[in-house]
N, CA, C and O atoms as CSV, one atom per row, in Angstrom:
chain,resi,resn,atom,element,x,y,z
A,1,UNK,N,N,-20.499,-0.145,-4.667
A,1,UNK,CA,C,-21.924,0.046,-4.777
A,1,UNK,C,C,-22.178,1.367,-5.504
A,1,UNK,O,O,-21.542,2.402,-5.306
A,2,UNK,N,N,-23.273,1.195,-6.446
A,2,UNK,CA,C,-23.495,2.411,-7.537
A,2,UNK,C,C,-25.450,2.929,-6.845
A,2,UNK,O,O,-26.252,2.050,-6.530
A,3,UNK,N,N,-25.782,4.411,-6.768
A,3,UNK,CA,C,-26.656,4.437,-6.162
A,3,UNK,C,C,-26.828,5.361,-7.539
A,3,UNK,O,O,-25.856,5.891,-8.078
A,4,UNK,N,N,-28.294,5.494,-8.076
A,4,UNK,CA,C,-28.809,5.982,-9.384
A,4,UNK,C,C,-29.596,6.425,-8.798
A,4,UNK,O,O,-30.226,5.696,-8.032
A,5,UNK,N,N,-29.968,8.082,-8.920
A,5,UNK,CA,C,-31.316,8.619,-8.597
A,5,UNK,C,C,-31.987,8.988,-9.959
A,5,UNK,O,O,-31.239,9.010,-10.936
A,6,UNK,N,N,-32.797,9.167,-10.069
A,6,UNK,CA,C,-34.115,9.440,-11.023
A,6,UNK,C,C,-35.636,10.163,-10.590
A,6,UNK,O,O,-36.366,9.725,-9.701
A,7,UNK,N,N,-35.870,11.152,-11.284
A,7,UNK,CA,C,-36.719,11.945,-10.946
A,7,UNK,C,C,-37.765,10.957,-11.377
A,7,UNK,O,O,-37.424,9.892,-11.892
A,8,UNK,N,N,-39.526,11.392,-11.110
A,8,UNK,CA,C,-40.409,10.558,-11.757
A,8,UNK,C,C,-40.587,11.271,-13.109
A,8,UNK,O,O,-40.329,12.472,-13.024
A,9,UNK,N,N,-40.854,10.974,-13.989
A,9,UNK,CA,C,-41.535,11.530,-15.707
A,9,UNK,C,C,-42.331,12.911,-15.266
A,9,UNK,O,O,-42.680,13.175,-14.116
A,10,UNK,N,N,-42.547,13.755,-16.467
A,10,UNK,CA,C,-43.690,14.894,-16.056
A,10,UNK,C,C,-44.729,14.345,-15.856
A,10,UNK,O,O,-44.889,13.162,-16.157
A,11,UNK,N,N,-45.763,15.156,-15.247
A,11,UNK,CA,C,-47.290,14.907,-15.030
A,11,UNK,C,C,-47.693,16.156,-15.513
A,11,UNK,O,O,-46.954,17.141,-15.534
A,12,UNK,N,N,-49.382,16.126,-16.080
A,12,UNK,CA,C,-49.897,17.308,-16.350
A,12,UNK,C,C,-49.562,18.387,-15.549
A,12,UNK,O,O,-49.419,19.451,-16.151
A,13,UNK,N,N,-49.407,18.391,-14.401
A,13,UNK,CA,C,-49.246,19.402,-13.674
A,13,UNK,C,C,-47.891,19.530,-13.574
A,13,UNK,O,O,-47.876,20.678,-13.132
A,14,UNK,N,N,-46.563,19.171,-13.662
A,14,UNK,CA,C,-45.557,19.369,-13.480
A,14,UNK,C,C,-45.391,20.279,-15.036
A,14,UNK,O,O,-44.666,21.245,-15.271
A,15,UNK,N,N,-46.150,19.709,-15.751
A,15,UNK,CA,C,-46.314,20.769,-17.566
A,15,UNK,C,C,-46.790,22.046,-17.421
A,15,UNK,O,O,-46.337,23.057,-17.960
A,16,UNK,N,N,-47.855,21.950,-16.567
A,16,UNK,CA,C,-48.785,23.298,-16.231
A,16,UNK,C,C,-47.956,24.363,-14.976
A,16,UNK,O,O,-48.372,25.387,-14.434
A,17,UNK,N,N,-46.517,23.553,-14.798
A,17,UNK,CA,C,-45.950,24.567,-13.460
A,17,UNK,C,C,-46.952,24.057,-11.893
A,17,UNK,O,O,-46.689,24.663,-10.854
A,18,UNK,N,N,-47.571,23.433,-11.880
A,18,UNK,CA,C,-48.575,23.457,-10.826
A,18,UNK,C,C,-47.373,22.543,-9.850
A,18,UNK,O,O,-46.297,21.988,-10.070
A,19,UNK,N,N,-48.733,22.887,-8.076
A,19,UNK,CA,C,-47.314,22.326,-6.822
A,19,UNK,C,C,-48.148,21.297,-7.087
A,19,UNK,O,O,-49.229,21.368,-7.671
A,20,UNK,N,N,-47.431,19.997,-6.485
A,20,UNK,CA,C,-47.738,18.529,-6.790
A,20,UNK,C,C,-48.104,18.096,-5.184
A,20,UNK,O,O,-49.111,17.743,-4.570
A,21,UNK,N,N,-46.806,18.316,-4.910
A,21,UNK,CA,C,-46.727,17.698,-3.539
A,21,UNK,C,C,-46.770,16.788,-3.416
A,21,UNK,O,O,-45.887,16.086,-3.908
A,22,UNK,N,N,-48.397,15.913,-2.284
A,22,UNK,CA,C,-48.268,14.638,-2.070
A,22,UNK,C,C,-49.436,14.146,-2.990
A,22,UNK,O,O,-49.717,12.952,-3.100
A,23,UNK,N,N,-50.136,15.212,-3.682
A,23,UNK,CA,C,-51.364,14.749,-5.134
A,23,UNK,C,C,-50.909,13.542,-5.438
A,23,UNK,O,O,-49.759,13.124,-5.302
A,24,UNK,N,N,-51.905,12.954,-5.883
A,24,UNK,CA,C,-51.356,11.370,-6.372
A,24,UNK,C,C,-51.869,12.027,-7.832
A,24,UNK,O,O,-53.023,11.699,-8.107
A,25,UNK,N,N,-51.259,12.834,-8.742
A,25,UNK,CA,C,-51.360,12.998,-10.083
A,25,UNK,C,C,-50.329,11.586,-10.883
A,25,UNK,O,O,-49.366,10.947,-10.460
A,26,UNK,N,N,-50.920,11.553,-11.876
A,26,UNK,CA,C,-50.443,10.032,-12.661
A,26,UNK,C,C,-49.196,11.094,-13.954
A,26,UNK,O,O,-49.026,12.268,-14.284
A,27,UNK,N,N,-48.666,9.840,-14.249
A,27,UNK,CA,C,-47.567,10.825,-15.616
A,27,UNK,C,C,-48.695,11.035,-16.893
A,27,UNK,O,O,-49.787,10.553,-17.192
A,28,UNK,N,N,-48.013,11.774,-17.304
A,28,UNK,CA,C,-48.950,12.399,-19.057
A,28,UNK,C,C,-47.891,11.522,-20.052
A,28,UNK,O,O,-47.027,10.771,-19.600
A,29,UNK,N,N,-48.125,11.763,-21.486
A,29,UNK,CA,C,-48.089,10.737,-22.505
A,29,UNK,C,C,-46.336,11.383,-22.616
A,29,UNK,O,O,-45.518,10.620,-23.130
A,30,UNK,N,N,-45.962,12.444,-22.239
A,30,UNK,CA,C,-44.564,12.715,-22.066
A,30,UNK,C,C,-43.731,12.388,-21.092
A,30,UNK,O,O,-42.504,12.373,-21.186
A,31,UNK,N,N,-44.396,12.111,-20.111
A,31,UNK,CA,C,-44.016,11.176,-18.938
A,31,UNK,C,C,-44.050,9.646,-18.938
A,31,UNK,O,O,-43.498,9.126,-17.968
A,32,UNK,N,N,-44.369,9.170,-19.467
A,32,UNK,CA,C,-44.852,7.684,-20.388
A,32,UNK,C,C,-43.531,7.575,-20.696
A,32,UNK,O,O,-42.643,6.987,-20.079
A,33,UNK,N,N,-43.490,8.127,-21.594
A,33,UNK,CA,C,-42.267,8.604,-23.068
A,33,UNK,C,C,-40.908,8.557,-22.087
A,33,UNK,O,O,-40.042,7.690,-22.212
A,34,UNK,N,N,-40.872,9.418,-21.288
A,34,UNK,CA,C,-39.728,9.696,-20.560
A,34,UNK,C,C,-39.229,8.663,-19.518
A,34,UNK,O,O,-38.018,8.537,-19.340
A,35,UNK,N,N,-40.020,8.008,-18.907
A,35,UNK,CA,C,-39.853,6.738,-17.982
A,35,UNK,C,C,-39.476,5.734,-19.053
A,35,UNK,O,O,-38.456,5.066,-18.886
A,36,UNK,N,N,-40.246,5.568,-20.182
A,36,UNK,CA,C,-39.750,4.126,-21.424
A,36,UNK,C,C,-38.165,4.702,-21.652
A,36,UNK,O,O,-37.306,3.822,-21.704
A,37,UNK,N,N,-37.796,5.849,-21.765
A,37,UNK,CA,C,-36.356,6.458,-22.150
A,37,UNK,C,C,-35.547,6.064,-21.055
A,37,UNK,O,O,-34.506,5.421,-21.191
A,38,UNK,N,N,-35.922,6.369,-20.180
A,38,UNK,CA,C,-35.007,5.822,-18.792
A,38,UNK,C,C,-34.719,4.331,-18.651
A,38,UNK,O,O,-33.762,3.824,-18.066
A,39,UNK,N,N,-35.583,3.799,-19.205
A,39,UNK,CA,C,-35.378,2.113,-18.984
A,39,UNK,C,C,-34.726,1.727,-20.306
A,39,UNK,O,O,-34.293,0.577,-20.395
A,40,UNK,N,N,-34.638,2.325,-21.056
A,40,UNK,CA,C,-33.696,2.140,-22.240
A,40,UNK,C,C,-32.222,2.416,-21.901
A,40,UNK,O,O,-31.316,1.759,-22.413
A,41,UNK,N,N,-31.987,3.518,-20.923
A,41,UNK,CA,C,-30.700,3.977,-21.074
A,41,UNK,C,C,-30.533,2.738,-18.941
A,41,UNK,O,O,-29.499,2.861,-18.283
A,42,UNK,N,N,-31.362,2.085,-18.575
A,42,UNK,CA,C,-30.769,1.432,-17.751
A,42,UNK,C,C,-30.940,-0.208,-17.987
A,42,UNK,O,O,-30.617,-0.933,-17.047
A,43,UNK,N,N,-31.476,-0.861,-19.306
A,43,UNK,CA,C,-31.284,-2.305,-19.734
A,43,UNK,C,C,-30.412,-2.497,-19.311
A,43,UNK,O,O,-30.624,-3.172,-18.303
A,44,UNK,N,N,-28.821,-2.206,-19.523
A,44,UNK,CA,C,-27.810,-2.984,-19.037
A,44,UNK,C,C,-27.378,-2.684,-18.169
A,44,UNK,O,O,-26.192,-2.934,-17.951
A,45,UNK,N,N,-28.038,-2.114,-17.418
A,45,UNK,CA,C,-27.119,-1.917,-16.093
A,45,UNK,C,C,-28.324,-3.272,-14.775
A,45,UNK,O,O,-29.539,-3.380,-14.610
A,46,UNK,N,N,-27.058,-4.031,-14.137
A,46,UNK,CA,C,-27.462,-4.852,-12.860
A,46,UNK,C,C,-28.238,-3.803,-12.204
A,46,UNK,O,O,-27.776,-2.685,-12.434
A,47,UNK,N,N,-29.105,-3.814,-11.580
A,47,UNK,CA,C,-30.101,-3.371,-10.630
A,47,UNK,C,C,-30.420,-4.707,-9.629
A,47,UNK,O,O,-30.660,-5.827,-10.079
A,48,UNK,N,N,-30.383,-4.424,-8.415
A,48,UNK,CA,C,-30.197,-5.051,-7.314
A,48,UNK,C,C,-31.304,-4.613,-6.571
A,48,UNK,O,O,-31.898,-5.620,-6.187
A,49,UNK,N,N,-31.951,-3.441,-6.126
A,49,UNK,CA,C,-33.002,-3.148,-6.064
A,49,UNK,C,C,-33.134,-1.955,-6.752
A,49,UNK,O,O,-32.452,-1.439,-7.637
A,50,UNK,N,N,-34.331,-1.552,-6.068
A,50,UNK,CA,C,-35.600,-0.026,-6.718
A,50,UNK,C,C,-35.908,0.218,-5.619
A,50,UNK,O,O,-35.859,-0.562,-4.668
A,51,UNK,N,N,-36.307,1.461,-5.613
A,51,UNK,CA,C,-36.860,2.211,-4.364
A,51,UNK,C,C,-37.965,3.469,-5.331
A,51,UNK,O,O,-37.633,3.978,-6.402
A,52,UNK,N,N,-39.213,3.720,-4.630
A,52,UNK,CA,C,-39.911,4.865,-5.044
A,52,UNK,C,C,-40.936,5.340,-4.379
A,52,UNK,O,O,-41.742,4.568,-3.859
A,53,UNK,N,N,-41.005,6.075,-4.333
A,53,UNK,CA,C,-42.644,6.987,-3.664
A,53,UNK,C,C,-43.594,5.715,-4.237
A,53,UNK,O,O,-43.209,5.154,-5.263
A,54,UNK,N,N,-44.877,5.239,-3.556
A,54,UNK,CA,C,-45.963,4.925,-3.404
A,54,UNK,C,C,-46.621,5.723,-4.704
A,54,UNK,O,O,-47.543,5.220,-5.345
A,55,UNK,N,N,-46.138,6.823,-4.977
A,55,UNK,CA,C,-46.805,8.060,-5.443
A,55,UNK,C,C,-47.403,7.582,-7.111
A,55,UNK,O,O,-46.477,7.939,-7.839
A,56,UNK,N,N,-48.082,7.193,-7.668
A,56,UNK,CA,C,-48.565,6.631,-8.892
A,56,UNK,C,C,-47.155,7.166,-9.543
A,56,UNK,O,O,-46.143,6.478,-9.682
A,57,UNK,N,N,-47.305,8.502,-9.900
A,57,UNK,CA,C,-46.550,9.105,-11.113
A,57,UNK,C,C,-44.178,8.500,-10.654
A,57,UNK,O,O,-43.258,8.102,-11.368
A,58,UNK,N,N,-44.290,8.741,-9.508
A,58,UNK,CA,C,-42.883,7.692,-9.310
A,58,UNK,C,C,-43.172,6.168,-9.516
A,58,UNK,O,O,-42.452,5.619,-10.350
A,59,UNK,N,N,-44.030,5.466,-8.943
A,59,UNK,CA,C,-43.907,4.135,-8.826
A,59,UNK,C,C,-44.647,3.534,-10.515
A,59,UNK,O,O,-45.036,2.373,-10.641
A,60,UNK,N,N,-44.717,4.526,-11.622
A,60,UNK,CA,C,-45.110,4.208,-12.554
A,60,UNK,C,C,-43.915,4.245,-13.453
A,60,UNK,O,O,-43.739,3.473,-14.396
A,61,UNK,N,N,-42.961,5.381,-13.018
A,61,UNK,CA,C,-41.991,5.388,-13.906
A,61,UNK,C,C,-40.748,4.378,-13.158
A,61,UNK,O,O,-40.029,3.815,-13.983
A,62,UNK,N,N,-40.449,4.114,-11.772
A,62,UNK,CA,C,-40.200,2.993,-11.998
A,62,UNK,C,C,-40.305,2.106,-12.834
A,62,UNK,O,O,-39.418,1.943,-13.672
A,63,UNK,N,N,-41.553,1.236,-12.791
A,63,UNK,CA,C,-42.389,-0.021,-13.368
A,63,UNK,C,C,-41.503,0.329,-14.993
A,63,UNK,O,O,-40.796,-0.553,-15.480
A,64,UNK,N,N,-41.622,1.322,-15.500
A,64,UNK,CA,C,-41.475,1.441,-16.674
A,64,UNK,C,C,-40.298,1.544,-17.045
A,64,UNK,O,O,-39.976,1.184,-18.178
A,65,UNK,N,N,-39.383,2.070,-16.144
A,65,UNK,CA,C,-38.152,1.899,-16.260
A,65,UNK,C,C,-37.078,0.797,-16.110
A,65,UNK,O,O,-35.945,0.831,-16.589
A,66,UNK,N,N,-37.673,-0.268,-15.301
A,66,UNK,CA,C,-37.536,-1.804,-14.761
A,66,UNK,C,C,-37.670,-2.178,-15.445
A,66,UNK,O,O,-36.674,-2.831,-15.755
A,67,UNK,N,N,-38.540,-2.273,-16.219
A,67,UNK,CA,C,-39.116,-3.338,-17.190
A,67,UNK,C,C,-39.817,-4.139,-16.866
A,67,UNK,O,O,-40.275,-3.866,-15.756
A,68,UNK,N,N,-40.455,-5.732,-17.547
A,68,UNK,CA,C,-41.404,-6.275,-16.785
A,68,UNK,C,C,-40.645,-7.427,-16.319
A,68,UNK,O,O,-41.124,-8.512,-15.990
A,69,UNK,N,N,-39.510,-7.119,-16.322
A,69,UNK,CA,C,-38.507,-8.361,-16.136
A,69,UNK,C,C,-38.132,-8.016,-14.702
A,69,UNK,O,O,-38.193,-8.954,-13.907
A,70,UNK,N,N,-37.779,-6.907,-14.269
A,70,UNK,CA,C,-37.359,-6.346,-13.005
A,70,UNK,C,C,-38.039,-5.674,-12.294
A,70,UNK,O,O,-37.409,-4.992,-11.485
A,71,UNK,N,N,-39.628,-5.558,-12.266
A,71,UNK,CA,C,-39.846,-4.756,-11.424
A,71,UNK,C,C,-40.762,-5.297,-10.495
A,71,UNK,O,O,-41.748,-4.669,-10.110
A,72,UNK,N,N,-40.506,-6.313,-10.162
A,72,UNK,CA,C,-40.195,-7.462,-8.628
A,72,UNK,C,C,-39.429,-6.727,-7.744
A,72,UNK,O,O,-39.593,-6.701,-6.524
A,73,UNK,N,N,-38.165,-5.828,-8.696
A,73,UNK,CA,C,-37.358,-5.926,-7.183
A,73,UNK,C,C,-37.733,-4.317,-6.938
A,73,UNK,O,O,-36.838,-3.568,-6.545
A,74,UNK,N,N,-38.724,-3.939,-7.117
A,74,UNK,CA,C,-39.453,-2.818,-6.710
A,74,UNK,C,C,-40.376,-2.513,-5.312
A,74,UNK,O,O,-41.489,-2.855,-4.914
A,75,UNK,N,N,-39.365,-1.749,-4.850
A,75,UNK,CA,C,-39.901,-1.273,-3.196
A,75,UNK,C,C,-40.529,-0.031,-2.758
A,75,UNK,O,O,-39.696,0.872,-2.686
A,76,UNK,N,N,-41.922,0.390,-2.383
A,76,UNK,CA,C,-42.580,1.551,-2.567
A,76,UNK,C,C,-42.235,1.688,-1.027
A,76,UNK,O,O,-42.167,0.715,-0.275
A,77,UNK,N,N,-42.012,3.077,-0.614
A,77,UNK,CA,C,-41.391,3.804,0.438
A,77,UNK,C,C,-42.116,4.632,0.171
A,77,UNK,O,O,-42.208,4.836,-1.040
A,78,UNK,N,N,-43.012,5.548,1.124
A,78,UNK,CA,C,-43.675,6.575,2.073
A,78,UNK,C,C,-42.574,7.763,2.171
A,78,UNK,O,O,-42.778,8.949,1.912
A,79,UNK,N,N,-41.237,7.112,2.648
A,79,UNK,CA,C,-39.945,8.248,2.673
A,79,UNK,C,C,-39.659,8.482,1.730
A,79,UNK,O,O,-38.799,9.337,1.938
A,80,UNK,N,N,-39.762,8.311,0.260
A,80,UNK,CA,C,-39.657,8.663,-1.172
A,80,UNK,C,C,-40.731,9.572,-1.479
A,80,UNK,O,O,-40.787,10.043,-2.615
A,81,UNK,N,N,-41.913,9.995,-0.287
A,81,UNK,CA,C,-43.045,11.055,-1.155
A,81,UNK,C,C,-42.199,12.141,-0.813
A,81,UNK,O,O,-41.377,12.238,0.098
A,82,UNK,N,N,-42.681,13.274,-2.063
A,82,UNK,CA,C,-42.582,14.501,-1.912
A,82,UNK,C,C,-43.149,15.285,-0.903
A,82,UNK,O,O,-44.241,15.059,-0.382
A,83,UNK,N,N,-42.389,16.218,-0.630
A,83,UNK,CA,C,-42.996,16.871,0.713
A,83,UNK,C,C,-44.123,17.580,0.327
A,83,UNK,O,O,-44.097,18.174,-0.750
A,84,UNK,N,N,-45.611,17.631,1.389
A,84,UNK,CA,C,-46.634,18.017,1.129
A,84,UNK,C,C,-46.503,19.517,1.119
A,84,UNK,O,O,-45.577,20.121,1.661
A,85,UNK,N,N,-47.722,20.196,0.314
A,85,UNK,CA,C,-47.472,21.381,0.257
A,85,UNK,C,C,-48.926,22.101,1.138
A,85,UNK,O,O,-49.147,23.301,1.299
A,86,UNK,N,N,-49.508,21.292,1.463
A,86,UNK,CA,C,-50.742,21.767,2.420
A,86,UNK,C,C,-51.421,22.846,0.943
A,86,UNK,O,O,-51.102,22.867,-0.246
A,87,UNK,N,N,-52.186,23.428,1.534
A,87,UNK,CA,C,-53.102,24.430,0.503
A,87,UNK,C,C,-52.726,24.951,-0.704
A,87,UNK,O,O,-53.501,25.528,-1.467
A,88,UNK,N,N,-51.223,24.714,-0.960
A,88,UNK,CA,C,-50.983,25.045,-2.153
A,88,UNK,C,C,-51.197,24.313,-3.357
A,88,UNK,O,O,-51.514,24.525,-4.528
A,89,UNK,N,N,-50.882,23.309,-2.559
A,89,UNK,CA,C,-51.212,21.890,-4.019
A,89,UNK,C,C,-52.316,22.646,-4.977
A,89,UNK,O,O,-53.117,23.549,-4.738
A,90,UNK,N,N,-52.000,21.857,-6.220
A,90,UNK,CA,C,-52.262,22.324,-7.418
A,90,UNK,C,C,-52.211,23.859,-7.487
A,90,UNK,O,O,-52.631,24.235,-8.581
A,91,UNK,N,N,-51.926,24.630,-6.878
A,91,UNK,CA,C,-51.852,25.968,-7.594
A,91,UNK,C,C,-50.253,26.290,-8.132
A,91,UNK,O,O,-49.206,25.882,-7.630
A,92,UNK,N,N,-50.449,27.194,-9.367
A,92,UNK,CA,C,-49.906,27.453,-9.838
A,92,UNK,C,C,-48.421,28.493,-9.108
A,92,UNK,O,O,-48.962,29.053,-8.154
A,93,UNK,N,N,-47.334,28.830,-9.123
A,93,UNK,CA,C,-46.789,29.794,-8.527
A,93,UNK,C,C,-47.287,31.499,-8.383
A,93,UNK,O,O,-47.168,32.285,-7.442
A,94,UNK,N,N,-47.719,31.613,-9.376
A,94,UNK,CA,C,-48.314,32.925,-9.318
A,94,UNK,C,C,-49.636,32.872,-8.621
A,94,UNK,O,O,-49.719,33.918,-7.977
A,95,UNK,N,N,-50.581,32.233,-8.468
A,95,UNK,CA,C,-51.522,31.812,-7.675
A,95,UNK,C,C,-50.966,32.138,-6.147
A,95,UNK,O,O,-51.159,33.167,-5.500
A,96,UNK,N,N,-50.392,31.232,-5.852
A,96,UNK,CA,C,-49.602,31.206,-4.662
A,96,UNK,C,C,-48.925,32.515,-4.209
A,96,UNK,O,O,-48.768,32.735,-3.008
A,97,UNK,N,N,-48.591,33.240,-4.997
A,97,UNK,CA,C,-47.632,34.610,-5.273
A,97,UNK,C,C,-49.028,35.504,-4.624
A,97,UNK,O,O,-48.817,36.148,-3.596
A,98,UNK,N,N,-50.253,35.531,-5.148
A,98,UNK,CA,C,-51.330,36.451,-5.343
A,98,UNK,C,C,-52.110,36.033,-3.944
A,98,UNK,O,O,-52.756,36.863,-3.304
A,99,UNK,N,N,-52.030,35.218,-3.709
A,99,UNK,CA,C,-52.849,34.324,-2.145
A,99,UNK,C,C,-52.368,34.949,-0.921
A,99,UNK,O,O,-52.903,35.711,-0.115
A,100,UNK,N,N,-50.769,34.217,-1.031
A,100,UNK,CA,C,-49.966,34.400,-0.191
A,100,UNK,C,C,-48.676,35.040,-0.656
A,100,UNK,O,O,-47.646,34.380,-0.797
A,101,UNK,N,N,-48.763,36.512,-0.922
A,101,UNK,CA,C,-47.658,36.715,-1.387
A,101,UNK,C,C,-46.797,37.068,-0.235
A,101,UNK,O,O,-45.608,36.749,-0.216
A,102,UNK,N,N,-47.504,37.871,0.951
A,102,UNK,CA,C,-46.339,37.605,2.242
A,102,UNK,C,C,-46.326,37.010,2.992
A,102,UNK,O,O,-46.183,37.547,4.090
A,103,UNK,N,N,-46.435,35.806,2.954
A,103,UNK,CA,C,-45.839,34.388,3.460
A,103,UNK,C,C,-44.522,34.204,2.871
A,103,UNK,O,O,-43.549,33.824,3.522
A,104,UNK,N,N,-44.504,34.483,1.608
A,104,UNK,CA,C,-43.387,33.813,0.609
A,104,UNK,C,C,-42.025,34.365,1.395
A,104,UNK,O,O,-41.031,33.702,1.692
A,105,UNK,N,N,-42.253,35.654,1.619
A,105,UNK,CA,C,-41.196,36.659,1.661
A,105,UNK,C,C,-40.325,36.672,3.130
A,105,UNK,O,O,-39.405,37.473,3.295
């Protein structure tokens, strides 16, 4: 048994440095790009199932990486979200740095 992990594509905010967390942000036109690349470099490989975050921007680059031939055997899991970041979401690190800089520490 062969187990393949895969990140999801960028999203605007993964471009902008921003925390994501459990945001349901969607992929950007480089994230598009990057999920169609992934399903290029997995056409020939058997896939038996998929697994992904619920999360638009994973369960999109799935879809896109499957193809429209395989992504039936696509299973959205809750245990695939990213861990929430509570109040930080969308801010930037330095944001976060300037907010809470001794929390960090």
């Amino acid at each position: 048994m062969k187990i393949l992990l895969a990140r999801h594509g960028e999203t605007p905010w993964n471009a902008e440095g921003r925390y994501q967390g459990q945001e349901d942000i969607p992929l950007s036109a480089v994230g598009i790009a990057q999920a169609t690349a992934l399903g290029e470099r997995l056409r020939a490989l058997r896939i038996d199932r998929a697994l992904a975050s619920p999360l638009s921007r994973a369960r999109r680059t799935a879809e896109l990486a499957l193809g429209e031939g395989r992504a039936s055997q696509l299973l959205l899991d809750d245990g695939f979200k990213e861990i929430g970041h509570g109040e930080w979401e969308g801010l930037l690190a330095s944001e976060i740095r300037e907010r809470d800089g001794e929390r960090l520490q």
